[in-house]
N, CA, C and O atoms as a MOPAC input file, in Angstrom:
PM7 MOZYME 1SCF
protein

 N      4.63000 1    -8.25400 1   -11.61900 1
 C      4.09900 1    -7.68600 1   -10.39800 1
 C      4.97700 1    -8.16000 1    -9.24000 1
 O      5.26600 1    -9.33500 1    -9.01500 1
 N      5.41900 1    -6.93700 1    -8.43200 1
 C      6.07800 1    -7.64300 1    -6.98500 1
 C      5.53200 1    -8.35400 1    -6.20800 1
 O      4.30200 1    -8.36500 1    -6.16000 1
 N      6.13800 1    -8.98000 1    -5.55500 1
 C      5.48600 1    -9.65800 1    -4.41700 1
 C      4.49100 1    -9.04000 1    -3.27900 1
 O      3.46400 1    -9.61600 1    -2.92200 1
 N      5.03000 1    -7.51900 1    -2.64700 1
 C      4.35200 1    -6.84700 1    -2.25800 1
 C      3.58700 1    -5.85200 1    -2.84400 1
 O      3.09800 1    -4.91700 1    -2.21200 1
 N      3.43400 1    -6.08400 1    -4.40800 1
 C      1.98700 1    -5.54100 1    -4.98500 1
 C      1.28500 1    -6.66100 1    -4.79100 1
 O      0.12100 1    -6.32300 1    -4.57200 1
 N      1.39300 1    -7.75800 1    -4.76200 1
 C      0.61200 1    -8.99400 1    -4.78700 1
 C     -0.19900 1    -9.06400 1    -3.60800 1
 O     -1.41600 1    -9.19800 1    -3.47700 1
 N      0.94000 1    -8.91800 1    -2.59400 1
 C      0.40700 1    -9.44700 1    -1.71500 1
 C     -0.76700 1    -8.34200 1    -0.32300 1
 O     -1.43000 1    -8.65000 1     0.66800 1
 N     -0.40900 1    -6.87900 1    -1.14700 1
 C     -1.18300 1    -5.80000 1    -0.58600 1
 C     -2.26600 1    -5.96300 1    -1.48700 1
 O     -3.06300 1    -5.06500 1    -1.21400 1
 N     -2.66200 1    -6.58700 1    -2.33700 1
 C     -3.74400 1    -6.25700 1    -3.00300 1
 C     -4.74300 1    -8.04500 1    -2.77200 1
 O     -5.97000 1    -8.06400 1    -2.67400 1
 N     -4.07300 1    -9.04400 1    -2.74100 1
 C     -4.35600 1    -9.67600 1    -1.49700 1
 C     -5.27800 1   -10.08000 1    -0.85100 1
 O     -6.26300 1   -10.81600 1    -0.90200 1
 N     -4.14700 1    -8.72900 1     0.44600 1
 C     -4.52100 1    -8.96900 1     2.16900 1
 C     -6.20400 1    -8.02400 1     1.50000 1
 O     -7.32700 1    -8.48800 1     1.69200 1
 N     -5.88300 1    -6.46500 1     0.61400 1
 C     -7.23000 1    -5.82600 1     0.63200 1
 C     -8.63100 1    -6.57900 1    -0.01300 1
 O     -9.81700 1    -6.45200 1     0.28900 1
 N     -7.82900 1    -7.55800 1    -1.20600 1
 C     -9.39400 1    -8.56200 1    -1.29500 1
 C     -9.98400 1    -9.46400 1    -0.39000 1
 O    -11.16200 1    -9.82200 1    -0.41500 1
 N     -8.80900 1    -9.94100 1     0.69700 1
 C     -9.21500 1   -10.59300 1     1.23100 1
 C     -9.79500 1    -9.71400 1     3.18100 1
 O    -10.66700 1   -10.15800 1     3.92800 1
 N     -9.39200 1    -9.14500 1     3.28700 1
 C     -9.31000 1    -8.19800 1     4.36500 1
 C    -10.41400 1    -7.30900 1     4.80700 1
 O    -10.97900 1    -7.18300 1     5.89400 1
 N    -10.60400 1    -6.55100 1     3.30100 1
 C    -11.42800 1    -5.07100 1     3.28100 1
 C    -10.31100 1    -4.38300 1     3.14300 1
 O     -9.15700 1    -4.75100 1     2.92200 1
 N    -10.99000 1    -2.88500 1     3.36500 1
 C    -10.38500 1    -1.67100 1     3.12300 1
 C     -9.43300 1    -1.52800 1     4.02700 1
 O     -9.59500 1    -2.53900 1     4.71000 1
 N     -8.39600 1    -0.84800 1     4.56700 1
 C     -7.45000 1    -0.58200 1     4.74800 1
 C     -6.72000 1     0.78000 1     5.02100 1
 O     -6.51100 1     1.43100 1     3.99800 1
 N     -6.21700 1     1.43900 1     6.40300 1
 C     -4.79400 1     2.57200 1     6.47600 1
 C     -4.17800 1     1.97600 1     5.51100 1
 O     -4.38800 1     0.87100 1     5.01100 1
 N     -3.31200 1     2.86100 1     5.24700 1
 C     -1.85200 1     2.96800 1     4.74900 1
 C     -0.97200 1     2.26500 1     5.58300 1
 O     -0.14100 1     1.37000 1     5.42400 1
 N     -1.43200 1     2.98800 1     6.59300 1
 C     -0.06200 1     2.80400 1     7.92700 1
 C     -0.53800 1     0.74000 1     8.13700 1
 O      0.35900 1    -0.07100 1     7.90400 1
 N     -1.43200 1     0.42000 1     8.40700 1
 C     -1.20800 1    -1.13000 1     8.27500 1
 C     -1.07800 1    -1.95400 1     7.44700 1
 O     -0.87200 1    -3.14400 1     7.68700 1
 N     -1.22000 1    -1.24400 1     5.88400 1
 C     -0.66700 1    -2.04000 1     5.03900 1
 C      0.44800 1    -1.98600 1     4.90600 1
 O      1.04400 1    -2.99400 1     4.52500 1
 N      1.38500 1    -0.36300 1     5.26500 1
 C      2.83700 1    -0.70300 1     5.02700 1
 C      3.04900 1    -1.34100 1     6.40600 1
 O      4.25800 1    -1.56700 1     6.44700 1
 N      2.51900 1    -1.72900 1     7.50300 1
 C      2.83200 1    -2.94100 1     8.67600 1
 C      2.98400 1    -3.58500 1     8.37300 1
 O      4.12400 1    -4.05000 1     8.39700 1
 N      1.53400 1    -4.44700 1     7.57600 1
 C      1.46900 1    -5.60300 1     7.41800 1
 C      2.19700 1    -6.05100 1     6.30900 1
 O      2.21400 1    -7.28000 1     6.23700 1
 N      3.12600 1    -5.15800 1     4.94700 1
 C      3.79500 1    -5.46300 1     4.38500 1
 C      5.37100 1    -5.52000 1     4.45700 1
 O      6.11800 1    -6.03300 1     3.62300 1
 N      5.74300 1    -4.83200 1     5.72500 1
 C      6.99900 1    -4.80400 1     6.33700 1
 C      7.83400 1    -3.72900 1     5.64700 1
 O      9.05800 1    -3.84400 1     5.57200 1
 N      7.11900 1    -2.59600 1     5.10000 1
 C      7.83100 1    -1.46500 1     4.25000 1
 C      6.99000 1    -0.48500 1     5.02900 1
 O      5.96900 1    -0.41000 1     5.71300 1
 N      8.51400 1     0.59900 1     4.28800 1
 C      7.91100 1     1.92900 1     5.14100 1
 C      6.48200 1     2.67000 1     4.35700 1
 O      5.95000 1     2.53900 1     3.25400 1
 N      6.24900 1     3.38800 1     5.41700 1
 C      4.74800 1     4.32100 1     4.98100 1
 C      4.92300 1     5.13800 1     3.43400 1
 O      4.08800 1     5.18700 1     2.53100 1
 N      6.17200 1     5.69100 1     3.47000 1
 C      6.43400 1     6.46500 1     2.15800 1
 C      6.38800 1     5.36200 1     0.95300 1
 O      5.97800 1     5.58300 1    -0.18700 1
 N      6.83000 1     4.29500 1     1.38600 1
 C      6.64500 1     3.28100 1     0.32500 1
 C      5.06800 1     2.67800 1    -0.03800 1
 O      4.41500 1     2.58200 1    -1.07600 1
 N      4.94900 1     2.50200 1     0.69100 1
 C      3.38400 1     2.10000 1     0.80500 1
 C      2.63700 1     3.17700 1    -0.03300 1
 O      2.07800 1     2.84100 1    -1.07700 1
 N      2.61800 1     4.34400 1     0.36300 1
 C      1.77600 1     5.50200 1    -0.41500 1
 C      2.70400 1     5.66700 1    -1.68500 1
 O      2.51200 1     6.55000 1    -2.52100 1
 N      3.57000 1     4.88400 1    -1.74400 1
 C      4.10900 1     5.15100 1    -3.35700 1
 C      3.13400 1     4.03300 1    -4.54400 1
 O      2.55400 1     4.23400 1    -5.61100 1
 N      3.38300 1     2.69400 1    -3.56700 1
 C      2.82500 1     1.30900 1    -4.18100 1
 C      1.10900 1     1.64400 1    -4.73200 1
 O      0.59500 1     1.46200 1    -5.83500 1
 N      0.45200 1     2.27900 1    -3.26200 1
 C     -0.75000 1     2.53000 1    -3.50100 1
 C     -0.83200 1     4.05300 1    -4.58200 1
 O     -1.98600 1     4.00300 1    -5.00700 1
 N     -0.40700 1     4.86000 1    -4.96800 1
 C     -0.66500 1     5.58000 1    -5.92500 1
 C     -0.71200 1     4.68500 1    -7.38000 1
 O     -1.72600 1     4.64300 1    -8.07600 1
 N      0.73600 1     3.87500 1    -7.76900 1
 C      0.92200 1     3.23600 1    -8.50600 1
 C     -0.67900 1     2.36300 1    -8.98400 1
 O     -1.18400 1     2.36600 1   -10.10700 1
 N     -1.21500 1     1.66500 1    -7.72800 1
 C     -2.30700 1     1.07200 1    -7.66100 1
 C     -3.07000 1     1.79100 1    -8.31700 1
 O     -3.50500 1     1.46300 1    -9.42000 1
 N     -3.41400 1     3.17200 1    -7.57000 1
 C     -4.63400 1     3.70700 1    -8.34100 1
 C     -4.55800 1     3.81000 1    -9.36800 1
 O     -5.42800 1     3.35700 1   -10.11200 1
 N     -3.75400 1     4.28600 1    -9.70200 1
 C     -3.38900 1     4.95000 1   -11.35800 1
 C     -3.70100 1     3.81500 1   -12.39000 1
 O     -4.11800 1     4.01100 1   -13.53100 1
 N     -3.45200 1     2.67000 1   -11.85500 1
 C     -3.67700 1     1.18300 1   -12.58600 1
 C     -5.17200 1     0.87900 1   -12.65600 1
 O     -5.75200 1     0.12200 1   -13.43400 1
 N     -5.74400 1     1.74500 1   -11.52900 1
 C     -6.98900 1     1.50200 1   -11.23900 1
 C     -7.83900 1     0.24500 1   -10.39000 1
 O     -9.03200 1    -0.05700 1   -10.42600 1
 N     -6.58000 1    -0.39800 1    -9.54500 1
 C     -7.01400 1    -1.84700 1    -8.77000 1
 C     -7.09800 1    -1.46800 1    -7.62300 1
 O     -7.46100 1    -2.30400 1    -6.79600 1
 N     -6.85900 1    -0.38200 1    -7.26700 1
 C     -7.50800 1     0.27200 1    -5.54800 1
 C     -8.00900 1     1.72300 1    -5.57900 1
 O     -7.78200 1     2.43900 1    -6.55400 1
 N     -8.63600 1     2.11800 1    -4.59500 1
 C     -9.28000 1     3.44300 1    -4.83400 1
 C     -8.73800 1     3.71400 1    -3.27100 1
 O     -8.13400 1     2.89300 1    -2.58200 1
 N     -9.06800 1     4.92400 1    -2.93600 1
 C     -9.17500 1     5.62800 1    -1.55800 1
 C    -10.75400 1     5.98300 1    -1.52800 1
 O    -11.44800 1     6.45000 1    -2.43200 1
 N    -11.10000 1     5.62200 1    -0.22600 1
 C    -12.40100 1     6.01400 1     0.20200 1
 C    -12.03000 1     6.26900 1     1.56200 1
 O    -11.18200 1     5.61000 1     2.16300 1
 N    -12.69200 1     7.26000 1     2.05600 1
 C    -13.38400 1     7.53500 1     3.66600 1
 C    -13.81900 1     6.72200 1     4.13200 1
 O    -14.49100 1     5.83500 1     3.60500 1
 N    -13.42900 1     6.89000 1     5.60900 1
 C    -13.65400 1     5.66000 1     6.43200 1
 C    -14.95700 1     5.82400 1     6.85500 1
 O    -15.28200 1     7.00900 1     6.78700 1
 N    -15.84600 1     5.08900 1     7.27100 1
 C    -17.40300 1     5.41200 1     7.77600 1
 C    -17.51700 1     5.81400 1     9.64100 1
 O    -18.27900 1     6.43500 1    10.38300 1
 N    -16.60000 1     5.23900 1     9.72100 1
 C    -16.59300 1     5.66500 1    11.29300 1
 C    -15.82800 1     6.56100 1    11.56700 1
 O    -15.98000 1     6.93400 1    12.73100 1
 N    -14.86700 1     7.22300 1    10.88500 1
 C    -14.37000 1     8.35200 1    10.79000 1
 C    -13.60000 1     8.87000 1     9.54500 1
 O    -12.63400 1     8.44800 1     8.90900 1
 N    -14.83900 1    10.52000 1     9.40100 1
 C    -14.50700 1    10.48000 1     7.92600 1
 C    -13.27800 1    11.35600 1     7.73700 1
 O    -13.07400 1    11.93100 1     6.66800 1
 N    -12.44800 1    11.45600 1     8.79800 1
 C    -11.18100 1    12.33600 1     8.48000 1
 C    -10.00600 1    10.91000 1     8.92200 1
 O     -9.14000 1    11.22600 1     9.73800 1
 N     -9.98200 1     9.56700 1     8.46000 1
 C     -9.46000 1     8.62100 1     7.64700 1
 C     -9.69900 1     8.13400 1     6.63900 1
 O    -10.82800 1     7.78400 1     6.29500 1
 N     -8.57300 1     8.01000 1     5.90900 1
 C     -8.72400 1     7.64000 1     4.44400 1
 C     -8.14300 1     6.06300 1     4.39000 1
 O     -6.99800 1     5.73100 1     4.69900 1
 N     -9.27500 1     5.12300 1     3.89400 1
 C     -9.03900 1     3.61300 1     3.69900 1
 C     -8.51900 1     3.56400 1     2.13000 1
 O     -8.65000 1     4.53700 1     1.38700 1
 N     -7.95600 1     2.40300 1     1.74000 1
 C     -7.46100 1     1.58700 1     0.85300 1
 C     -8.20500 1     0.60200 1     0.29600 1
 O     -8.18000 1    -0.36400 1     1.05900 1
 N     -8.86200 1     0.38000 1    -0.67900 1
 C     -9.81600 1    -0.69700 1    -1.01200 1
 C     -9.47100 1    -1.04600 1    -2.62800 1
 O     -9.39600 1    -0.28300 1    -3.59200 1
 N     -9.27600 1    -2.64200 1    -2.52600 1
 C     -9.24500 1    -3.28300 1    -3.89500 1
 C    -10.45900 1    -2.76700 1    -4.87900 1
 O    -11.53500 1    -2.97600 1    -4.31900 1
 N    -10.57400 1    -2.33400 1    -5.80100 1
 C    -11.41000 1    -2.52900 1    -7.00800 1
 C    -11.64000 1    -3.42100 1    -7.70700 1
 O    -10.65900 1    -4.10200 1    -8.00500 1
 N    -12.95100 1    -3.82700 1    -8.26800 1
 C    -13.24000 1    -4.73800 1    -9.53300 1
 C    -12.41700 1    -5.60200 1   -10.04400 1
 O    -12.33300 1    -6.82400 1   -10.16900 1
 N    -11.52100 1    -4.17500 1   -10.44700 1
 C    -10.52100 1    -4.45200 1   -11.69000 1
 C     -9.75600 1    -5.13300 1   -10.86300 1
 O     -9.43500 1    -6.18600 1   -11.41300 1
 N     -9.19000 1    -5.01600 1    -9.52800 1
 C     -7.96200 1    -5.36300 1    -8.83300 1
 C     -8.18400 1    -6.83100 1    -8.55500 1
 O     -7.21200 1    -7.57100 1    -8.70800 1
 N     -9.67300 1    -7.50200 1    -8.05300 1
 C    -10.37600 1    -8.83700 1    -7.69500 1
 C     -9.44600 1    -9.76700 1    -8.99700 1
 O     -8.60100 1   -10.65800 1    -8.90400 1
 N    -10.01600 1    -9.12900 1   -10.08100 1
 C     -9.76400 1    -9.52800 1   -11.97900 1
 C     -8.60200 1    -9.86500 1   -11.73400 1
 O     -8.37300 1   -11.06700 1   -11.59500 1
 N     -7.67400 1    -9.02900 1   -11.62600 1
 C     -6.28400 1    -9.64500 1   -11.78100 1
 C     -5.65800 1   -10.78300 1   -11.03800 1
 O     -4.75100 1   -11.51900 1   -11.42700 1
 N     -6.43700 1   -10.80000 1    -9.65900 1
 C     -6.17500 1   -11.81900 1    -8.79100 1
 C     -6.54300 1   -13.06400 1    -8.88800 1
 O     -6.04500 1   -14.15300 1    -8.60400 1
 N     -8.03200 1   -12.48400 1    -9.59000 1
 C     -8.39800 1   -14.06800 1   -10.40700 1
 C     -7.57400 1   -14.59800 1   -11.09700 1
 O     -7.27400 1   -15.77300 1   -10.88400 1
 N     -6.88400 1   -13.74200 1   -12.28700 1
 C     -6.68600 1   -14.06000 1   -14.12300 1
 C     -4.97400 1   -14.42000 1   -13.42500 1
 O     -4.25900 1   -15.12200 1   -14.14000 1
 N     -4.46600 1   -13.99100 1   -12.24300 1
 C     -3.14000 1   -14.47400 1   -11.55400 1
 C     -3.20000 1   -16.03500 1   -10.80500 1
 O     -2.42800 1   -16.97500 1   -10.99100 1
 N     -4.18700 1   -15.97500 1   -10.05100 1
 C     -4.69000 1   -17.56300 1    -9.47700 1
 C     -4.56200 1   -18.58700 1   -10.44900 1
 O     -3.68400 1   -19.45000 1   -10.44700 1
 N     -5.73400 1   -18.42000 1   -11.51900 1
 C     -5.92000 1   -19.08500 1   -12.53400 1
 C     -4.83600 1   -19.14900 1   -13.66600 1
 O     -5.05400 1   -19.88500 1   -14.62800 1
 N     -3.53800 1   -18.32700 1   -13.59300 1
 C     -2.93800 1   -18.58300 1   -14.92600 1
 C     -1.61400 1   -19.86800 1   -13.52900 1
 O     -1.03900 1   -20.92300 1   -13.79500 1
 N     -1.63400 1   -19.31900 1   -12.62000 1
 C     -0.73400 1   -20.12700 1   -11.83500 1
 C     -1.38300 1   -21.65000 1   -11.23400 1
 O     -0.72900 1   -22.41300 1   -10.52300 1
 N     -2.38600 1   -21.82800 1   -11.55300 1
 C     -3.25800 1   -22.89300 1   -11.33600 1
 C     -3.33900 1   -23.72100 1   -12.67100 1
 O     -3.67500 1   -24.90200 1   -12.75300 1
 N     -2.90700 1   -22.74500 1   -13.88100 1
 C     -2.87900 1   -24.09300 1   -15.14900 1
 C     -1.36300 1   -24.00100 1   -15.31900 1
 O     -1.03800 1   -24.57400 1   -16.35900 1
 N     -0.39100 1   -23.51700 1   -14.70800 1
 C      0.40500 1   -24.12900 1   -15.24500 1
 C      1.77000 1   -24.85000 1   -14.11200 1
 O      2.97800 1   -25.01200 1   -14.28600 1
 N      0.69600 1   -25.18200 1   -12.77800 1
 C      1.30700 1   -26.10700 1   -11.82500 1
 C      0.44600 1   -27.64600 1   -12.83000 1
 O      1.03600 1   -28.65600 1   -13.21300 1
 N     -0.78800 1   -27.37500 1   -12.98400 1
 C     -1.51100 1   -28.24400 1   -13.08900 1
 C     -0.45500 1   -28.75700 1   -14.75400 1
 O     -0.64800 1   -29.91000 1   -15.14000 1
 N      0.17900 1   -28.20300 1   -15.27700 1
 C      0.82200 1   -29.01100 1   -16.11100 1
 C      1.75900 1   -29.00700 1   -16.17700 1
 O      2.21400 1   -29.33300 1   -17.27400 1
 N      2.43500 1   -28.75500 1   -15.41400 1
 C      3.89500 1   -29.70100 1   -14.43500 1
 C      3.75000 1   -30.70000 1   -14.01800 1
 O      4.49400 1   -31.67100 1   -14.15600 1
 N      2.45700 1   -30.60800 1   -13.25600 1
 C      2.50100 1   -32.33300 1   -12.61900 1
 C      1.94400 1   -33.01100 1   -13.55500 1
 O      1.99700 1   -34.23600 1   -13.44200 1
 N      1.23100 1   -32.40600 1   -14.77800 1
 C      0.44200 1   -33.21700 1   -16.02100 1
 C      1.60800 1   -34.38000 1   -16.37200 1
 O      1.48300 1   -35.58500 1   -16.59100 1
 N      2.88900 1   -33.44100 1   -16.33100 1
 C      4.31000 1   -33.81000 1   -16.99300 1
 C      5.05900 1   -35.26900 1   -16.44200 1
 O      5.85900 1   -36.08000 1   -16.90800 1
 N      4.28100 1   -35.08200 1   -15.13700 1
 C      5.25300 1   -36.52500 1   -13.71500 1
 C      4.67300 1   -37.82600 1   -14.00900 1
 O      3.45900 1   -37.99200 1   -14.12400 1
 N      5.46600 1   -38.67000 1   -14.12100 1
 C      4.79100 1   -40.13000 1   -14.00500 1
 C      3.90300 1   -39.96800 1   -13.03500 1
 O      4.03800 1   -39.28400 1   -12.02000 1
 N      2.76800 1   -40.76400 1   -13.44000 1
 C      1.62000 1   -40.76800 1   -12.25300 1
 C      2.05900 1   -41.47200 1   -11.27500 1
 O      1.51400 1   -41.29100 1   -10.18500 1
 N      3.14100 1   -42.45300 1   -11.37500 1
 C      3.57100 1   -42.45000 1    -9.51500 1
 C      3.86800 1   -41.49400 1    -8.65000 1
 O      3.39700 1   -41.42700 1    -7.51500 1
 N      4.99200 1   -40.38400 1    -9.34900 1
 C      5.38900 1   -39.41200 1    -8.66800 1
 C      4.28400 1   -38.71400 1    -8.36600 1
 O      4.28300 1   -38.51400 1    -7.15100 1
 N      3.10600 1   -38.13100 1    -9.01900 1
 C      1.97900 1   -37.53400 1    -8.74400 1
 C      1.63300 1   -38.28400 1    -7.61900 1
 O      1.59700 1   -37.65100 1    -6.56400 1
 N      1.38600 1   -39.40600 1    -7.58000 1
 C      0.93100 1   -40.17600 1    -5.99800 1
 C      1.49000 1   -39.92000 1    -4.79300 1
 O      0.98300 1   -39.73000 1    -3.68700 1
 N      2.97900 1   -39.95200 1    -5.29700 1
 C      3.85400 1   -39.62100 1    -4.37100 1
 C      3.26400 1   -38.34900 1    -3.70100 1
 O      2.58100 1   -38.35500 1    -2.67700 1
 N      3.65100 1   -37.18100 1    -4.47400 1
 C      3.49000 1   -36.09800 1    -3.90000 1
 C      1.98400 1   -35.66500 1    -3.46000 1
 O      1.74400 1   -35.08800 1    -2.39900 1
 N      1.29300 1   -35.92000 1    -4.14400 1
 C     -0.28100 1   -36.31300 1    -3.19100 1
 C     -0.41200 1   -36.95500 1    -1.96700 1
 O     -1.34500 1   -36.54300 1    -1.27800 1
 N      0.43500 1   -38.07400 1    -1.39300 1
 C      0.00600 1   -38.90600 1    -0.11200 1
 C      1.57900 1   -37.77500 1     1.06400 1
 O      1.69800 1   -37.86900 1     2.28600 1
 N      2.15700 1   -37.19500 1     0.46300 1
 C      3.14300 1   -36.61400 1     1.07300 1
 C      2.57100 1   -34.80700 1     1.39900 1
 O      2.97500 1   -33.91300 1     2.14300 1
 N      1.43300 1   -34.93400 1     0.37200 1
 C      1.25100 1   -33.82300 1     0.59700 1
 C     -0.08800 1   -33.47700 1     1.94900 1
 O     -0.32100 1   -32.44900 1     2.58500 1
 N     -0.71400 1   -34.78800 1     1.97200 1
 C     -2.00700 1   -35.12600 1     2.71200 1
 C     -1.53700 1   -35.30700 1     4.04200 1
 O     -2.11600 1   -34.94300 1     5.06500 1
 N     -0.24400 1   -36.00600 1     3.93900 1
 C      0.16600 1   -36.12000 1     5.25800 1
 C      0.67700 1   -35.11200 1     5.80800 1
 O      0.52400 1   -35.15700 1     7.02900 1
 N      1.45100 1   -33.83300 1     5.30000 1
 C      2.04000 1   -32.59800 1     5.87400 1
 C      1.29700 1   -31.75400 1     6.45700 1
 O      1.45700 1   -31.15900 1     7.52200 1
 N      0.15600 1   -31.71500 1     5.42200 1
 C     -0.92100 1   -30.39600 1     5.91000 1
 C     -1.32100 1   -30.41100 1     7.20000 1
 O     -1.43300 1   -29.35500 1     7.82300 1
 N     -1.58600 1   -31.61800 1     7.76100 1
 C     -2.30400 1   -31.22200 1     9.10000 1
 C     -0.85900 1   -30.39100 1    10.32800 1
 O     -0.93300 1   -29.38900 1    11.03900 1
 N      0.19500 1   -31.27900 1    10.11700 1
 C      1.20400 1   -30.76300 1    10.69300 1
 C      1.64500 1   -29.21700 1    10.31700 1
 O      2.07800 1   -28.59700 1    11.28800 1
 N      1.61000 1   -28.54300 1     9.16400 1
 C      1.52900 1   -27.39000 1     8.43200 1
 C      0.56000 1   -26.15700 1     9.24300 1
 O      0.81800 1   -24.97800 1     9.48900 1
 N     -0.81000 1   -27.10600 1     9.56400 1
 C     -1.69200 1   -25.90000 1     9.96000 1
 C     -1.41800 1   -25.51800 1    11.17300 1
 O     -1.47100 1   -24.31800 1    11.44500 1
 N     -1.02200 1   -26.60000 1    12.27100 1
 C     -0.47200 1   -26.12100 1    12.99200 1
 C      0.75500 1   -25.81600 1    13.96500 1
 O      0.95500 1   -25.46800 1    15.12800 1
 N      1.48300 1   -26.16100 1    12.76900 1
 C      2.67800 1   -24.76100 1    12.96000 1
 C      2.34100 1   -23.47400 1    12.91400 1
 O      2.70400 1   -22.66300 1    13.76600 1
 N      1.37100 1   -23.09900 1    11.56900 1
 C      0.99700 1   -21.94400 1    11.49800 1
 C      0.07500 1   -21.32200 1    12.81700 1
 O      0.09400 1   -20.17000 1    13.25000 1
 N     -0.70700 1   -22.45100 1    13.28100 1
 C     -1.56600 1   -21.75600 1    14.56400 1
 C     -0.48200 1   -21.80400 1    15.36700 1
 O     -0.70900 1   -20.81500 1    16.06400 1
 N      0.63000 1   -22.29200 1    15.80300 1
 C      1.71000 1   -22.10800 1    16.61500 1
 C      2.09500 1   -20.89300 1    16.37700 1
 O      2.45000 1   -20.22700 1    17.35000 1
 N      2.12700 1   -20.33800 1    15.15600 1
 C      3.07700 1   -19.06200 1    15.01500 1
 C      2.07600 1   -17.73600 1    15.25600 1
 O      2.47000 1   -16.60300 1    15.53500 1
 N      0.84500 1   -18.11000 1    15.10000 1
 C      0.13100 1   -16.94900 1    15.16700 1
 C     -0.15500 1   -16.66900 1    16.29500 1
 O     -0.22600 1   -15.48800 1    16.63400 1
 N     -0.42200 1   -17.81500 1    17.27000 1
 C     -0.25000 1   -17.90800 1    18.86700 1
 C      0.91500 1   -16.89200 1    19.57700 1
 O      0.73100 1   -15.84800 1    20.20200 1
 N      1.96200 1   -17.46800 1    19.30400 1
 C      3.51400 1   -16.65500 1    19.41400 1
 C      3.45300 1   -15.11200 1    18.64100 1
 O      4.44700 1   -14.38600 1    18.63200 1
 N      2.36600 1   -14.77700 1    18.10000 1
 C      2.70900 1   -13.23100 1    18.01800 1
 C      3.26000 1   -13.30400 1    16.37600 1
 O      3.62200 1   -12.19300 1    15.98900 1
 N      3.35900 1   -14.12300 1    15.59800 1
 C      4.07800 1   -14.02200 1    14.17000 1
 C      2.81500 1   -13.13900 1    13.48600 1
 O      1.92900 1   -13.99200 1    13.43900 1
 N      2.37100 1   -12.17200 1    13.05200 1
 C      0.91700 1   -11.60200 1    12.53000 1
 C      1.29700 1   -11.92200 1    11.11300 1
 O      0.35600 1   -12.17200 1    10.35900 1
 N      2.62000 1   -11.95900 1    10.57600 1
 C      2.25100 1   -12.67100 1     9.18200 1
 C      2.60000 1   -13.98200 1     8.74400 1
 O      2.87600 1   -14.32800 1     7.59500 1
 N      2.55900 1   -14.69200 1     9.80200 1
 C      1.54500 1   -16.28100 1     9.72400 1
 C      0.32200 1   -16.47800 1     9.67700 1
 O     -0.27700 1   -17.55400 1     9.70000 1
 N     -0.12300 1   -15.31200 1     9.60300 1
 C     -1.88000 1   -15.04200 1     9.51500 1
 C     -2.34100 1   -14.60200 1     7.99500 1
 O     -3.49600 1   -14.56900 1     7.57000 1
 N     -1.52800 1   -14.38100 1     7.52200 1
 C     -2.01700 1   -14.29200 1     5.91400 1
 C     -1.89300 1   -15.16100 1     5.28200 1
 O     -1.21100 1   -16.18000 1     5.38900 1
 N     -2.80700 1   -14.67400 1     4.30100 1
 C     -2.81400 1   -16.07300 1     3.26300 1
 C     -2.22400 1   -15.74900 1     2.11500 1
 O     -2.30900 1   -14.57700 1     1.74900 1
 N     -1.55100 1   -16.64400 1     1.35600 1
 C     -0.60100 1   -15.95900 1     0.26700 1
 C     -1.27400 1   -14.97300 1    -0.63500 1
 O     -2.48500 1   -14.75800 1    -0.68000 1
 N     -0.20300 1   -14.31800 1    -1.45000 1
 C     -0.78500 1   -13.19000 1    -2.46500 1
 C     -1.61300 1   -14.17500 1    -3.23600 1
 O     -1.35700 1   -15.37600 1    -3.15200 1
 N     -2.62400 1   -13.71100 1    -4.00700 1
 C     -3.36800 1   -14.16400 1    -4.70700 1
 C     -2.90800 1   -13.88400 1    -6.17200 1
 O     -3.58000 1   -14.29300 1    -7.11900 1

């Protein structure tokens, strides 16, 4: 899976439904591409098109069931096998990178609120799932 199948399917679990036109924004590809990715989608069956409720002559983008599933069964297969890489590290190095990692984050978050401040809109997402 590409990165920007990943990460459009995602922003829509995490987001809601969805234009076209702001997912190919928010994915930095053109519109023709976007309505290529999202056909691909459907056909796979991990997004549907539905009508918008506040206006039903727009058509939204919305993850399916099936699409949540994969994001799970993707989380979780990349979650057991960081978790046994570091299974692999002397437990010092695991310390290491635990007290290095405790200490970055706060500095991490806000850079990111720095960037979203400054107008960056995809410092505002959260990685593909």
């Amino acid at each position: 899976m590409s990165f920007t199948t990943a990460s459009t399917l995602g922003r829509l679990a995490r987001g809601g439904p969805a234009r076209l036109t702001a997912l190919a924004a928010d994915e930095g590809v053109s519109q023709p591409s976007m309505t290529q990715l999202v056909q691909r989608l459907e056909r796979q069956g991990l997004v549907r098109r539905t009508s918008d409720p506040a206006d039903g002559r727009v058509v939204l983008v919305a993850v399916t069931d099936a699409g949540r599933e994969l994001l799970a069964d993707r989380r979780r297969a990349r979650t057991e096998r960081l978790a046994a890489l570091l299974a692999a590290l002397p437990a010092e190095d695991r310390e290491a990178l635990a007290a290095a990692a405790a200490g970055a984050l706060p500095a991490l978050e806000r850079l990111v609120a720095v960037a979203v401040e400054a107008g960056f809109p995809e410092a505002d997402r959260r990685p593909a799932d």
